[in-house]
Each structure stands twice: as C-alpha cells, then as structure tokens.
C-alpha positions as CSV (number, residue, x, y, z in Angstrom):
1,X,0.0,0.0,0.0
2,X,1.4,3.0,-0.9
3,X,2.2,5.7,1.5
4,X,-0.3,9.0,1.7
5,X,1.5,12.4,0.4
6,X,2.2,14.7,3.2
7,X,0.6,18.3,2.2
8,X,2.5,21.3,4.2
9,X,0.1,23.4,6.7
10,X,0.5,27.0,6.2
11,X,-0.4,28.0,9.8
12,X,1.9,25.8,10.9
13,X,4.6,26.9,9.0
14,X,3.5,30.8,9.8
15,X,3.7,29.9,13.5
16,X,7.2,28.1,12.4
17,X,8.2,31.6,11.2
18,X,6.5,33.7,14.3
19,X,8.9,31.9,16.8
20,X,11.8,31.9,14.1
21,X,11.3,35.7,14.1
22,X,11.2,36.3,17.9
23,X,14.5,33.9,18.7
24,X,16.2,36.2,16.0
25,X,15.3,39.0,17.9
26,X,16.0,37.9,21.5
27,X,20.0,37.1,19.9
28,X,19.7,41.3,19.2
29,X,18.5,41.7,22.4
30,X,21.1,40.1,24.1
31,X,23.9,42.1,22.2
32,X,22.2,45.3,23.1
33,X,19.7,45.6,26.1
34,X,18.3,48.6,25.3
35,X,16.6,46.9,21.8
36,X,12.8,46.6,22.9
37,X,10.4,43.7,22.6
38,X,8.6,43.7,18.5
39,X,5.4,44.2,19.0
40,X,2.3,41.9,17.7
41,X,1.7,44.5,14.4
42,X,5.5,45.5,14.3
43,X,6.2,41.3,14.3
44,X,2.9,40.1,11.6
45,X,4.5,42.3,9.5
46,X,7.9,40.7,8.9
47,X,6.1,38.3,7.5
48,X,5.9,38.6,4.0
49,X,2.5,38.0,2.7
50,X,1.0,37.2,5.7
51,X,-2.1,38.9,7.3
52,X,-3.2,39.6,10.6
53,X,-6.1,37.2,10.6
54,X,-3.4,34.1,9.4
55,X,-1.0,35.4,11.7
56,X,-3.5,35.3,14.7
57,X,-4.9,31.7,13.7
58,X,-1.3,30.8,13.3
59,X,-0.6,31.8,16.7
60,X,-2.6,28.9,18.0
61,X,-0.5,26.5,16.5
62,X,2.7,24.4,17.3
63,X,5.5,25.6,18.2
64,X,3.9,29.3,18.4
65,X,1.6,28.3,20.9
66,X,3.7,27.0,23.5
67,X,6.5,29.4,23.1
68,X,4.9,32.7,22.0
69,X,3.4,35.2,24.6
70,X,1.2,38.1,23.4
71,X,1.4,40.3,26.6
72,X,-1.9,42.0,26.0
73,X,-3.7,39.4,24.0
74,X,-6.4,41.7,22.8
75,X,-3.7,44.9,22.1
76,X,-2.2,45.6,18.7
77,X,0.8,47.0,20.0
78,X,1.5,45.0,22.9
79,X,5.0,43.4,23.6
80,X,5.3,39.8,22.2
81,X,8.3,37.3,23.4
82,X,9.0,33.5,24.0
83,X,8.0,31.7,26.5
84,X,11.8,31.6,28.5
85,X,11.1,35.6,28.1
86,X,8.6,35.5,30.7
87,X,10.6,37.4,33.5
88,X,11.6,40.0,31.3
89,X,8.0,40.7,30.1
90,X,6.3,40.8,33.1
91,X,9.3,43.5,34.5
92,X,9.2,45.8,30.8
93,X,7.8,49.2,31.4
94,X,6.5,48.8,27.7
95,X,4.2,45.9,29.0
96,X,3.2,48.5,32.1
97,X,2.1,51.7,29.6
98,X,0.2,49.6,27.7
99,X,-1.6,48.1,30.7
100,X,-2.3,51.6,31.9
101,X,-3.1,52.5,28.4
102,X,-5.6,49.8,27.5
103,X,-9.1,51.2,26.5
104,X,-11.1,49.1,29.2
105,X,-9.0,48.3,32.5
106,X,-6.3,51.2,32.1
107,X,-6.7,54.1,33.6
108,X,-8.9,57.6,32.5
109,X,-10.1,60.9,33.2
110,X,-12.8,59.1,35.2
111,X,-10.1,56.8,36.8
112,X,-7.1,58.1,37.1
113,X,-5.1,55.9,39.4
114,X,-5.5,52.1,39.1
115,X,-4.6,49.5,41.2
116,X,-1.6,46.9,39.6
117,X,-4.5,44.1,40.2
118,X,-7.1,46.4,38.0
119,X,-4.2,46.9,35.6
120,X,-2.8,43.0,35.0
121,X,-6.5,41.8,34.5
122,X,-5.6,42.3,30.5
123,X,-2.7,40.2,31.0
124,X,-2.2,37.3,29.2
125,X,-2.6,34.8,32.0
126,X,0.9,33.5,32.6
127,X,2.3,37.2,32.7
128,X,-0.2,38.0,35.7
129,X,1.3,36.8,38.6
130,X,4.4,37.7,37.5
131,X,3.8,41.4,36.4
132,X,2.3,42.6,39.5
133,X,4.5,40.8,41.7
134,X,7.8,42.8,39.8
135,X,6.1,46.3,40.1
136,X,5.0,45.8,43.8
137,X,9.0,45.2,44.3
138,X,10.2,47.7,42.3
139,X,7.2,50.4,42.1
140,X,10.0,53.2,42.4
141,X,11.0,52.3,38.8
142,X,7.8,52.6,37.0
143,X,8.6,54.5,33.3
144,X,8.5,58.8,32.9
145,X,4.5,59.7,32.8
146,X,3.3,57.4,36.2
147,X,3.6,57.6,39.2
148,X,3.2,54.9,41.5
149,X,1.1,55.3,44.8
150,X,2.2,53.3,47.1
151,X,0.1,52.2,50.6
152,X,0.2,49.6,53.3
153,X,-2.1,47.1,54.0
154,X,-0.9,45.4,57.3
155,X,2.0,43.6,56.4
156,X,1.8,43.7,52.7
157,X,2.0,46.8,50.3
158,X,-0.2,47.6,47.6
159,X,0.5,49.9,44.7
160,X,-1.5,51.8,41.9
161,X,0.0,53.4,39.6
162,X,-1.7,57.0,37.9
163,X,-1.4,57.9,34.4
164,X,0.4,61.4,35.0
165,X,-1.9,62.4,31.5
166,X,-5.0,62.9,34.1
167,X,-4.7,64.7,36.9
168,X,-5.6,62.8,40.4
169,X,-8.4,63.8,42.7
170,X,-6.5,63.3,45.8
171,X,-4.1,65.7,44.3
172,X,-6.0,68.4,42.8
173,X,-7.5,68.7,46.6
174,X,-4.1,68.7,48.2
175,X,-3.3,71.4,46.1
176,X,-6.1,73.3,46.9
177,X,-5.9,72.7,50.4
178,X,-2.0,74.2,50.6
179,X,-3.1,76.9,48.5
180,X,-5.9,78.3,51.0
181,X,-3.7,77.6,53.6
182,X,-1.4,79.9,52.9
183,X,-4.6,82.2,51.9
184,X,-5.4,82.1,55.7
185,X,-1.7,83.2,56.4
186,X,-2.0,85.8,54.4
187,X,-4.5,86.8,56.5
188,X,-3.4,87.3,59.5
189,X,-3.1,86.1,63.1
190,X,-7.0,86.0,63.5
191,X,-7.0,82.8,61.1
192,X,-3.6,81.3,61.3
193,X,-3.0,79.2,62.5
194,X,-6.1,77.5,60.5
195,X,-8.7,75.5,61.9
196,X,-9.1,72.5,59.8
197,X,-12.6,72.6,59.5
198,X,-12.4,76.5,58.3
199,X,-10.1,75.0,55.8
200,X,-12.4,72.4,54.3
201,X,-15.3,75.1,54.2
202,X,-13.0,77.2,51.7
203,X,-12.0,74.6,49.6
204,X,-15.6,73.2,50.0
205,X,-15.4,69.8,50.7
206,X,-16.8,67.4,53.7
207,X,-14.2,66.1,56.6
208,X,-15.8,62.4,55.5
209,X,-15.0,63.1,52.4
210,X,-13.1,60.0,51.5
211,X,-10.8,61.3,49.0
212,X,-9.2,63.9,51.5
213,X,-7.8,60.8,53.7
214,X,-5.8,60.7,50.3
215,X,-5.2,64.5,50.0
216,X,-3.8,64.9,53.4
217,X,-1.4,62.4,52.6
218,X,-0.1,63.5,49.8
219,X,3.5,64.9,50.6
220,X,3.1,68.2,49.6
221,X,0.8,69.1,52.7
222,X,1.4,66.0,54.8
223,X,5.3,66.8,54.6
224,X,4.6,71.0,54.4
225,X,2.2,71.3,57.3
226,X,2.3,70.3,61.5
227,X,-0.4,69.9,63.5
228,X,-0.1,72.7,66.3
229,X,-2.7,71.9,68.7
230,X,-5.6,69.6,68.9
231,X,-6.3,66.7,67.2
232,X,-7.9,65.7,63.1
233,X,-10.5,67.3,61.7
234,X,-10.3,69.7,64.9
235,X,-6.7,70.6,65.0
236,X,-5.6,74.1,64.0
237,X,-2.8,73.4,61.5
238,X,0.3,75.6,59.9
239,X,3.5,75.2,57.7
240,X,6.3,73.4,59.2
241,X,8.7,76.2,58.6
242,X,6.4,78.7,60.4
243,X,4.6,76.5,63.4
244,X,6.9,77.4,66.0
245,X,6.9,81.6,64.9
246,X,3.2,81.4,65.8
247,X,3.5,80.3,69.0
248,X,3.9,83.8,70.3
249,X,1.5,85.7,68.5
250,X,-0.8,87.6,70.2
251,X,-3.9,86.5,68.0
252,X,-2.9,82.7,68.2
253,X,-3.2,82.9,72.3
254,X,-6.4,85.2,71.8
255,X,-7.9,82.7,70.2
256,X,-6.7,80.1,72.9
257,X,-8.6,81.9,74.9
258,X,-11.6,82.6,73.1
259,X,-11.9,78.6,73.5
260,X,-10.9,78.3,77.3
261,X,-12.1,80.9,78.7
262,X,-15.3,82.1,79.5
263,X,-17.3,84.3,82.6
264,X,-18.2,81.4,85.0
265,X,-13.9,80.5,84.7
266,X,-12.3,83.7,83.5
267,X,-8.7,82.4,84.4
268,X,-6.7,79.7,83.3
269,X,-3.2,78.5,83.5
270,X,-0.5,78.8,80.8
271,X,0.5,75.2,81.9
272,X,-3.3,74.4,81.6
273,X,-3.4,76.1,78.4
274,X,-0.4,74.8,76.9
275,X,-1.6,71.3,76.9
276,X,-3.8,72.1,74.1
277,X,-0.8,71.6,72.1
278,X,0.8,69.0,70.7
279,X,3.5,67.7,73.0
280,X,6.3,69.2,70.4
281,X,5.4,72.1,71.0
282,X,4.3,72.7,74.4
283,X,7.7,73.6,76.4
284,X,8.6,76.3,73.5
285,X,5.0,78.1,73.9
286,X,5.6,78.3,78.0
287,X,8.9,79.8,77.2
288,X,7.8,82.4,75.1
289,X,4.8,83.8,77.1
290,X,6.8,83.9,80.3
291,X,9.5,85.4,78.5
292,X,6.7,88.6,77.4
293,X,5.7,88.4,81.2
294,X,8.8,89.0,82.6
295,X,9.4,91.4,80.5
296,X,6.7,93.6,81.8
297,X,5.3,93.2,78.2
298,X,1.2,93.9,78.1
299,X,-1.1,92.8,75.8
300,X,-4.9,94.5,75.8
301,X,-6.8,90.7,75.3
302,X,-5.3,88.7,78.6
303,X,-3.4,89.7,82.1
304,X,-0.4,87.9,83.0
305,X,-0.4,87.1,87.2
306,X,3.0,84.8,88.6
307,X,2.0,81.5,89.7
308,X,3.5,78.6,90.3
309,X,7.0,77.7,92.3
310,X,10.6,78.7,92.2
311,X,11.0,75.6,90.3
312,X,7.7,75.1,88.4
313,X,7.1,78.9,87.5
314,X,3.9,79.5,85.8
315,X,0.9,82.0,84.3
316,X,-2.1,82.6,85.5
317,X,-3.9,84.4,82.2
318,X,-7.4,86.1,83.0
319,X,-9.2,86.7,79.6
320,X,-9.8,90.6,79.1
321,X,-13.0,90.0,78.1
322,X,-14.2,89.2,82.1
323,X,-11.9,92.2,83.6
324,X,-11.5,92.1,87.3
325,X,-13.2,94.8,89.5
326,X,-10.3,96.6,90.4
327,X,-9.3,97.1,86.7
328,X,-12.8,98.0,85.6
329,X,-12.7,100.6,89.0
330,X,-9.4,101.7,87.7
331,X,-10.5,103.2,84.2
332,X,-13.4,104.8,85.6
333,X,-11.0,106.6,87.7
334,X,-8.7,108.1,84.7
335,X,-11.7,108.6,83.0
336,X,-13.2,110.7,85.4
337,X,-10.1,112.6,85.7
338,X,-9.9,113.3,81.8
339,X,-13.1,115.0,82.2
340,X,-11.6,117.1,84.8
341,X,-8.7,118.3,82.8
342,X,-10.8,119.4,80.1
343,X,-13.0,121.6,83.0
344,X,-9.5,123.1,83.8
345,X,-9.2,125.6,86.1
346,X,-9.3,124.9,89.6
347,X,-11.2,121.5,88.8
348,X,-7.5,120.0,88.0
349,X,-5.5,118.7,89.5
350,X,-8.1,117.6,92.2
351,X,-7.9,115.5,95.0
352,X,-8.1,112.0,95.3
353,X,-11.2,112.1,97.5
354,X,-12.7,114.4,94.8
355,X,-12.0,112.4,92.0
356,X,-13.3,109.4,93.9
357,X,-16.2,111.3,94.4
358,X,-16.8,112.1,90.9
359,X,-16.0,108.9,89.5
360,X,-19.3,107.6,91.5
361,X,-17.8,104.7,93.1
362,X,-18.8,103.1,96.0
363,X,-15.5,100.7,96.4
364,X,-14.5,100.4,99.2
365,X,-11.4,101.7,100.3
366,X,-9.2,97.9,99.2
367,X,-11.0,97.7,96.4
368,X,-9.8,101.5,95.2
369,X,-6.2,101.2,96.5
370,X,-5.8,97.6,94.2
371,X,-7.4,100.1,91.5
372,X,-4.7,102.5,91.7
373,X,-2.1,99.5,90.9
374,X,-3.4,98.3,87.9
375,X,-4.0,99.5,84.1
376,X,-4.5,102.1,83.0
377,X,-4.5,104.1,86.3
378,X,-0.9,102.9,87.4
379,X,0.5,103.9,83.8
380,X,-1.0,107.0,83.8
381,X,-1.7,108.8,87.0
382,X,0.7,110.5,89.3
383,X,-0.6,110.8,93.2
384,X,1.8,112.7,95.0
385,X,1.4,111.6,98.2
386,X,-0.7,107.7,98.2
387,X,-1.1,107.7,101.9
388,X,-2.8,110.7,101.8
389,X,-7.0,110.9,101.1
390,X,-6.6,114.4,100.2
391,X,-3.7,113.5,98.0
392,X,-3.5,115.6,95.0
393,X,-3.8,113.6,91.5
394,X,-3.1,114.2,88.0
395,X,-2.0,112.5,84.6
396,X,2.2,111.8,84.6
397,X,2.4,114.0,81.9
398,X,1.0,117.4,84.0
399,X,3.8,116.5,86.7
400,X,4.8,120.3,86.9
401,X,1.5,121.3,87.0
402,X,0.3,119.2,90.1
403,X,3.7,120.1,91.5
404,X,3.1,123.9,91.6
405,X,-0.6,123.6,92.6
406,X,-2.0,125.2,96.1
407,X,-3.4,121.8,96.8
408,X,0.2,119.6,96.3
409,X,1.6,122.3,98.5
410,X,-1.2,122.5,101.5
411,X,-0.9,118.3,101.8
412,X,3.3,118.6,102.0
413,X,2.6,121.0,104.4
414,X,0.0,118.6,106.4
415,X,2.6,116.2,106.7
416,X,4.9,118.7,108.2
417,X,3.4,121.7,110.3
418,X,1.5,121.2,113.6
419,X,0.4,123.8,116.4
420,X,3.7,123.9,117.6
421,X,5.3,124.6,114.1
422,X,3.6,126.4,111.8
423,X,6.4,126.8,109.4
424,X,8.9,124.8,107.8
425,X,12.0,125.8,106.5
426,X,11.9,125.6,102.1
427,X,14.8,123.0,101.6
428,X,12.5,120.5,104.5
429,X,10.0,120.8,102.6
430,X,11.0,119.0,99.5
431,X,12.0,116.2,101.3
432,X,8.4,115.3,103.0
433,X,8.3,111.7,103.8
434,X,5.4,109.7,102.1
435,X,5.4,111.8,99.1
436,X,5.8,109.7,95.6
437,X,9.2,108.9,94.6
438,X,8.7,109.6,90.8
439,X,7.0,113.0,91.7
440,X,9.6,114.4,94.5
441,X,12.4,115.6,91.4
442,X,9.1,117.6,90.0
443,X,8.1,119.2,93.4
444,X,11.7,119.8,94.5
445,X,12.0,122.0,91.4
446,X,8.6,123.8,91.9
447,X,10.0,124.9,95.7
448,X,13.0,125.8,94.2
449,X,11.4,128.1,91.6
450,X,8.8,129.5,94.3
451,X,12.0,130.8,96.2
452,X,13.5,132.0,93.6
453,X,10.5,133.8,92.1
454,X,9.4,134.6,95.4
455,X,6.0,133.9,94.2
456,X,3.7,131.7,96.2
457,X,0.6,130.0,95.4
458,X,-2.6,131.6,96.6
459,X,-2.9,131.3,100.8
460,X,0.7,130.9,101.3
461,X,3.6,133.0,102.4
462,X,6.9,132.9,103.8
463,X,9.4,134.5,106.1
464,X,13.3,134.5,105.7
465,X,14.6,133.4,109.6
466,X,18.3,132.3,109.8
467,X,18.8,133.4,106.0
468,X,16.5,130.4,105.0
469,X,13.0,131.0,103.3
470,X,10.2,129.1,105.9
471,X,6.8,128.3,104.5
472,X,3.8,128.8,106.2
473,X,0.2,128.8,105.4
474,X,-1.8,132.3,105.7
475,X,-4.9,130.3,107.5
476,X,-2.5,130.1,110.7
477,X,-1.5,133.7,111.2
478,X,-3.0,135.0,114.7
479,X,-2.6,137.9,114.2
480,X,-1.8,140.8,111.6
481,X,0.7,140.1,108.8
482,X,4.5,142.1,109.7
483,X,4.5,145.6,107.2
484,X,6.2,144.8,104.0
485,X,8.2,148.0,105.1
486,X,10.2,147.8,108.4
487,X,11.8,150.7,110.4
488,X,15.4,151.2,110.3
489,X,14.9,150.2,114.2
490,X,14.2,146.4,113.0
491,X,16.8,146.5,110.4
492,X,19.6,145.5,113.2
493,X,17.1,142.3,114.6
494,X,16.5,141.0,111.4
495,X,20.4,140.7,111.0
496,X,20.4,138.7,114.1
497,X,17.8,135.9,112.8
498,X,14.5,138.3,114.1
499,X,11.7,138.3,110.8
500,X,12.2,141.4,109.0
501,X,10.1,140.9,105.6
502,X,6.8,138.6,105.1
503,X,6.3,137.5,101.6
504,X,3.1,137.0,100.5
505,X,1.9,135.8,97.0
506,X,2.3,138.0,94.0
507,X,0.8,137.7,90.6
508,X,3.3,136.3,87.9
509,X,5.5,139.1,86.4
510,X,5.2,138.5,82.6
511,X,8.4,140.4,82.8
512,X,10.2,138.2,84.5
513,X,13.3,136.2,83.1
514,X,12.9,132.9,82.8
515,X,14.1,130.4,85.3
516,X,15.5,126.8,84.2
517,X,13.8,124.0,86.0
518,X,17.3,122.6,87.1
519,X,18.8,124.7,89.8
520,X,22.2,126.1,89.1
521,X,24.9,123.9,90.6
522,X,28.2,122.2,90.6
523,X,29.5,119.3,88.5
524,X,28.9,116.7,91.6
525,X,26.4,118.3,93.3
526,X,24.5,117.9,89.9
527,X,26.2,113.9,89.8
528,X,25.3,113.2,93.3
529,X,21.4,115.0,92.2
530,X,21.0,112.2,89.8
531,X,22.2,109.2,91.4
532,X,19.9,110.2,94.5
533,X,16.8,110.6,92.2
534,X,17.8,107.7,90.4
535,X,18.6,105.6,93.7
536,X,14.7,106.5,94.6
537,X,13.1,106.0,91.5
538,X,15.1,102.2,90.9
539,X,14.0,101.3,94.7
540,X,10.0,102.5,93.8
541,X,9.8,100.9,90.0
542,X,12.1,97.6,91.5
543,X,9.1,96.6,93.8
544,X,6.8,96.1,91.4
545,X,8.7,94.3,89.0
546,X,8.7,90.7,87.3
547,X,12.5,90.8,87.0
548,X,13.5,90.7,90.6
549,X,16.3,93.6,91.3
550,X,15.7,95.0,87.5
551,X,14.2,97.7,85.8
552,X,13.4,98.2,82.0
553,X,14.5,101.3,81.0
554,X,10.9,101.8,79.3
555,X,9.9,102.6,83.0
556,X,12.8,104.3,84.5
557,X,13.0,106.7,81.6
558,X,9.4,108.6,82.6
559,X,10.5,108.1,86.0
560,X,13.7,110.5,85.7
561,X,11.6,112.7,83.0
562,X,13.1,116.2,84.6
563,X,16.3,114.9,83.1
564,X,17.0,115.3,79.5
565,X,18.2,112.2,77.7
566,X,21.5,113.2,77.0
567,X,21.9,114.0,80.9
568,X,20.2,110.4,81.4
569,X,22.5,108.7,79.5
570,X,25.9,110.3,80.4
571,X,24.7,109.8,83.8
572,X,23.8,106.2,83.3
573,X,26.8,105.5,82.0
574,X,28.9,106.9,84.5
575,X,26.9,105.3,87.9
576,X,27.8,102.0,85.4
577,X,31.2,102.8,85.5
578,X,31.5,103.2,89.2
579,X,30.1,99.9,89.3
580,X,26.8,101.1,91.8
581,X,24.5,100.0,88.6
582,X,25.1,97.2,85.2
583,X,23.5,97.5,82.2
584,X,22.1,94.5,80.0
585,X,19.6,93.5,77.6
586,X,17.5,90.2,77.0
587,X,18.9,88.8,74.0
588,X,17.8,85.3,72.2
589,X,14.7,84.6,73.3
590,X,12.1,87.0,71.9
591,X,13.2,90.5,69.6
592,X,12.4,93.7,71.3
593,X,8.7,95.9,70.9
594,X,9.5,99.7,69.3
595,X,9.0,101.2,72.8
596,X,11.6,99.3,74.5
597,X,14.2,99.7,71.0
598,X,13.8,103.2,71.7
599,X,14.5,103.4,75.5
600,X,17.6,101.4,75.2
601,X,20.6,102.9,75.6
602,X,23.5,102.1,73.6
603,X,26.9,101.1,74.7
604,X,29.7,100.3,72.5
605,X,27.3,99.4,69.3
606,X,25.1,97.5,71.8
607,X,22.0,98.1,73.1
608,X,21.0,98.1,76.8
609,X,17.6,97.6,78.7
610,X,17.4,96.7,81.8
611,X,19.1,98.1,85.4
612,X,20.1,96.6,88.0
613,X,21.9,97.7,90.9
614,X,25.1,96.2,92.1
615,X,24.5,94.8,95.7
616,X,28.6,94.5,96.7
C-alpha cells in the first residue's frame, strides 16, 4: 500500500516563522539591552504576505503556541516574546504603559489611578502573577509619565500606579488645600494658625469626604504642614517652617482663649493652656509667654499674674473680656479725671477724694487702693502723696502742673506743720516723707522756683529766719501780717535771725526772666542729684517688678523725665562705670517691641535695657 502524500500546513509553518522571528530577535537583544520587545503589528508584518487574521490563527499552532506570549492578547501594540522571556516581560515598562493605556481596564479621566490588580487583568494569563508581583517590588522604577502610589495594607503593600496624563483627585484637593492655607496666612493672626474645618469650608469639601484621607497624605501638605494643637479634623494646623513663629502671637493665644475661657472660669493656666498643644510644641509656647511676662510686656486681650514655684514657674492668664473689678474701678477713675482736665481751672489737679467722688464709686477703700495699681491708672496717674486721702492727683504727663498747685503744697505742708510749728524751712519741705518717689524731682523743682521767684501760690507766704526761706500757710497767722516796710529800728534784729520781711503771693510778672527748671549747681552736686533721684526711682519701680532687682528702662526713663536724655544717658553711664548699677539686655529669646528699642541705651554698638543695681 502506498504511503499517503504529506501536504505542508501553512499556519503551521507561519507559527514556524513567528517563533523563528522572535529567537532572531531575543539574539539582538542580548547584544544590546536597550533593543525593545517587537510588538504583535510590528512582528505580523515581517512576514511577507501574511495577514493579521493568518497570523493570529497561526498563533494557535505548534510551536507558536507553547513558546509565543502576546502580553496583552487583545492589544495591537503589545510586547510579544517566547515563552523563556517570561521574566523579562512581566518586568518591561513597555508591558506597564500599555496596561495603563488599555481602553477598558487602564486608567482615565474618570479613573485616574489604578490599582496593579485592575491593571494586570488584561494580561495574558501567565504574565499576571508575575507582572504585579515585579512592580509591587520595584514600584520606584515605574517609566517617565506614572507615578506609582504606594500604601500599606498590614504587612503587605499595595501599589497603583496614575497615568500622570489625568490629573488625580487626591491631588487636585491637596493642592487646593495648601493653597488656602497659605490664603489664611495671608491673613493674618485671627485665622492662622487654621482651623481644619475653616479649611475644608473654603475649599468646599466634607471632613468624610473620603478622598481627603488621600489629600492629606499626599506629601506636599502632609510633609509641608504640622499639626499645632488639637487633634484631626479639629486641629488648628500651619506650615512646618512657620509652626513654631506662631507660637507667640498675640492672635494665636487670643484665640486660645476665646476657647478656654469664658465668665463662670475667667482664668486659666499657661500650663493648663499649653496642653492644648501637641507635645512638640508645648515647652517652646511656656517659654515664650513667660518670657513677654517678665518682660513687663502687656497685651490689651489677657493679664499675665506669677503663679507657680521657684522651680515650676507658671501664668495665670485672666481673659480681658471678664476684667477684674479693680481694673474696671481703675479706668473709671482716669476717665473721670480726663473730664476734669478738660474743665481746667481749679477742677485740676483735684484730690483724690474728689476724684473718687466724681468717679461715683462706692468701692471700698481695698478695692480702690488695688485700682490704683493696675491699668491704666498705674501707667497714667501720678498721686503725689498715696497715703494721703486728700492727695492731689493728676496725669504723669501734668507732673509740673500738680507740682506747683496750692493743693500739692497745702498736703506737703499737712505732713509737716502742727500747732507747735507752723512753718517749715523751704529746703525741708522738699524732702516730706510719704510723698511719691517719681514725683519728688518735679516738686523739688517747683520749691526751688517758688524761692527764687518769690511767688507763692494763693494762701501761702513765707518769712526769711536764719537766711532760709520758711513756709507757712496764711490760714495760721493769729494775728496781723509784719509791714512789708520795716523801720530802720528792726533792720539791726532781722540781721540777728529776728523776721524782717513777710512775703506774700504775687501775681506772675510776665516780665520776669525765665528760670530753668534745674537749679544752678556744681558738676557733683548735679552727679550726686541724679544718682539720688535715680537711687529712689530704681528702689520704687524695682518693687513692682517681674524681674526681681531690674528695671526696663521703658519705665525708669518717665521716672527720671526732669532729666533730659543726653543727661540720662551720660549719667547712666557713669553710675555703670563706678560699678553702683550694670547694664544689659534680653537677648535670644524674643526681639524687642518699638518702645523698649527706643528706651535702650546704647553702649559700644550694643543696646542696653534693663538696670540693675550692684549689691557689693
């Protein structure tokens, strides 16, 4: 029996080809790496008279079907390779852009990130495991155009990848939410730090929202911003760069306040307070608002008040919105005392009773002497004697004024005169005990200038015994006033210490020269003048303040007002030279307000602020 002709298959020969092709190709490979895989079109067409529909039936056959992989089975441009090229299939980025390319599973404007899993379900089925497995490993590497977003899932880490030709959600809100961020900076200390939620509301979106889980961790706010205080999607938030900068503003602690604080529980701790922050940044927030406190800094929102120990020191804040009684007390008073000075006349200065009286209060007398102490009556009124009720009062800045008033001089002379002595020698009169220490350099001068001028205020007089000028008050003359003329017969006794010549008060002379408010005198009487009046002004402003045996030159300066500022400094300087007084100023830990830049006083390029007095 003869044996049957064998007739040549054509698909099987085509598939013959196909795999012929691809070895060819793999040999190029291997000499140089960078040659990438033919695709399907790129590899039907080198062969010659073969179409696409032969060369996908041909595909099926031996040996094309169990060495040829087409990556993407149902993509004309997908990578093709043998069977032993399995490895380097599933790890070529060409495989991976046309996965996220593909029309159905890749990704879109509607889907701009895909998961690997989404991505590998156009696979052909071998490549799979394989594909997702390399890219989960190696996500870092993914080709120019993706990005890979990488997350973890308990111990396991799973990775989309986003087509960089559509922008992300999760993105396009961080974006948003760093721009209005640094809106609210922009704005001020009333909205920045930002509330969270105040952010969401301008970039209108929900806090369970659940693509801002996504936003927020996107680096370019998760790595840009801190959490200052609070906790997500309640936490006020800032940049990194500027978190710890807002720790001392005024308007972040207002609005610190504003939360803590209300009438029932006016007061609260800076420890207390502080705890609203994040632990980071807790210790650097005490530091910086006991640093304003003991620096005598105010602030019109909050009062500062030392608690605490030694070792634990600490604020008590009270909200300005509850003031205490004494403060409220205290601008009634200097408001009731502006509408005095605008009367004039013999309505100012006035007496404190008086201005008590006027003012309406009923306090009683605690209650007005804690007044006194406090805002904005201790900053701007001068009472020249405090132990007095009949003290005469008036602003700081009318010093002179209250100084050479009728009143100021009838309650020196209270202190002083009794029915025994009804006159007191000019020079004892300046130095009354209990009269104000920032006030005696203004009164001292007004004696000074009554003697010279010989002009007394109305109801006052004097009489020249011993060749000093004694003061007495007109009310206690018994009997008639001495003849402004005396006989020759008295000339002799008044040389021997008898009174010879009253003086009684005399209207200004227009005429009259001028008198300077410093009294004439020698180059250390005039030194030992200045340390004196400085000696009593540090030992006044040095009880009442935070920095235990300083004073800020912001205070001393309207203390020691009589003295011009070149005298004050070249005074300064030389007491600091002696070694009675050192100069220095707080450096480091907060930069000086324009008030105390401008009280300094500058040494050898440096500038000074506070005083203190050397003890030994």
């Amino acid at each position: 029996m003869a044996k049957k002709t064998h007739i040549p298959d054509p698909l099987s020969e085509i598939a013959t080809n196909l795999v012929a092709t691809l070895e060819s190709h793999r040999e190029n490979q291997k000499a140089n790496p960078e040659t990438p895989f033919l695709n399907w079109s790129q590899l039907v067409a080198s062969q010659t008279g073969v179409s696409m529909d032969w060369a996908t039936a041909a595909i099926k056959k031996s040996p094309a079907k169990a060495n040829v992989i087409i990556a993407i089975p149902d993509d004309l441009k997908s990578p093709v390779g043998l069977q032993s090229d399995l490895e380097k299939l599933a790890a070529d980025s060409g495989v991976l852009i046309r996965l996220v390319q593909h029309p159905s599973t890749g990704c879109s404007v509607a889907a701009p990130v895909r998961s690997l899993n989404e991505l590998c379900k156009s696979l052909d089925k071998t490549l799979k495991k394989p594909t997702e497995t390399f890219w989960t490993q190696h996500y870092e590497k993914v080709p120019s155009g993706l990005n890979a977003v990488a997350k973890k899932a308990g111990k396991k880490v799973v990775v989309a990848i986003h087509d960089e030709r559509f922008s992300r959600p999760d993105v396009v809100l961080c974006q948003k939410l760093v721009k209005n961020l640094e809106s609210l900076r922009s704005a001020g200390e009333a909205h920045y730090p930002a509330e969270f939620k105040s952010l969401l509301t301008k970039v209108d979106i929900a806090v369970d929202d659940p693509m801002l889980v996504a936003a927020i961790a996107q680096p370019q706010f998760s790595e840009a911003t801190s959490v200052i205080a609070g906790k997500m999607p309640n936490a006020w938030i800032a940049f990194r760069k500027d978190a710890e900068q807002c720790l001392g503003t005024e308007g972040f602690l207002k609005r610190l306040l504003l939360q803590q604080c209300n009438e029932a529980t006016p007061e609260v701790k800076l420890s207390v307070l502080a705890k609203q922050l994040i632990k980071e940044f807790q210790p650097r927030f005490m530091e910086l608002w006991r640093t304003h406190s003991d620096m005598n800094r105010s602030f019109g929102f909050v009062e500062f008040t030392s608690a605490g120990s030694k070792s634990k020191p600490d604020l008590l804040l009270r909200d300005a919105r509850f003031p205490r009684a004494e403060r409220l007390l205290s601008a009634q008073l200097v408001k009731t005392l502006e509408g005095q000075k605008v009367v004039g006349g013999a309505a100012y200065p006035l007496t404190w009773n008086r201005l008590v009286e006027l003012s309406g209060s009923k306090a009683d007398l605690s209650l007005l002497q804690k007044a006194t102490t406090v805002e904005p009556f201790s900053d701007r009124v001068l009472v020249a004697f405090p132990a007095l009720a009949d003290s005469t009062v008036a602003f700081l800045a009318d010093a002179a004024d209250l100084a050479a008033s009728a009143a100021t001089l009838d309650a020196a002379l209270s202190l002083l005169l009794n029915d025994e002595n009804q006159a007191i020698a000019s020079d004892k009169l300046a130095a009354v005990r209990g009269m104000n220490l920032l006030f005696k350099g203004h009164f001292a001068t007004a004696v000074e200038r009554f003697v010279t001028l010989r002009q007394w205020p109305p109801g006052f007089a004097a009489l020249k015994l011993s060749s000093k000028w004694h003061i007495f008050r007109m009310k206690d003359l018994s009997g008639t006033l001495v003849a402004t003329t005396v006989p020759e017969e008295q000339k002799s006794k008044a040389r021997k210490g008898i009174p010879s010549q009253a003086i009684a008060p005399v209207p200004p002379n227009p005429a009259a020269p001028a008198v300077p408010t410093q009294p004439q005198a020698t180059a250390g009487a005039e030194d030992d003048g200045f340390a004196q009046a400085l000696e009593a002004a540090f030992e006044q402003l040095s009880a009442i303040s935070r920095l235990p045996g300083c004073v800020s030159l912001v205070d001393l300066r309207p203390a020691m007002a009589s003295y011009s500022r070149d005298v004050f400094d070249s005074q300064l300087i030389r007491l600091r030279k002696t070694g009675q007084y050192s100069l220095s100023v707080v450096e480091g830990r907060y930069p000086l307000s324009d008030d105390e830049k401008a009280a300094c006083l500058t040494i050898d390029n440096s500038a000074h602020l506070l005083l203190q007095k050397r003890t030994s």
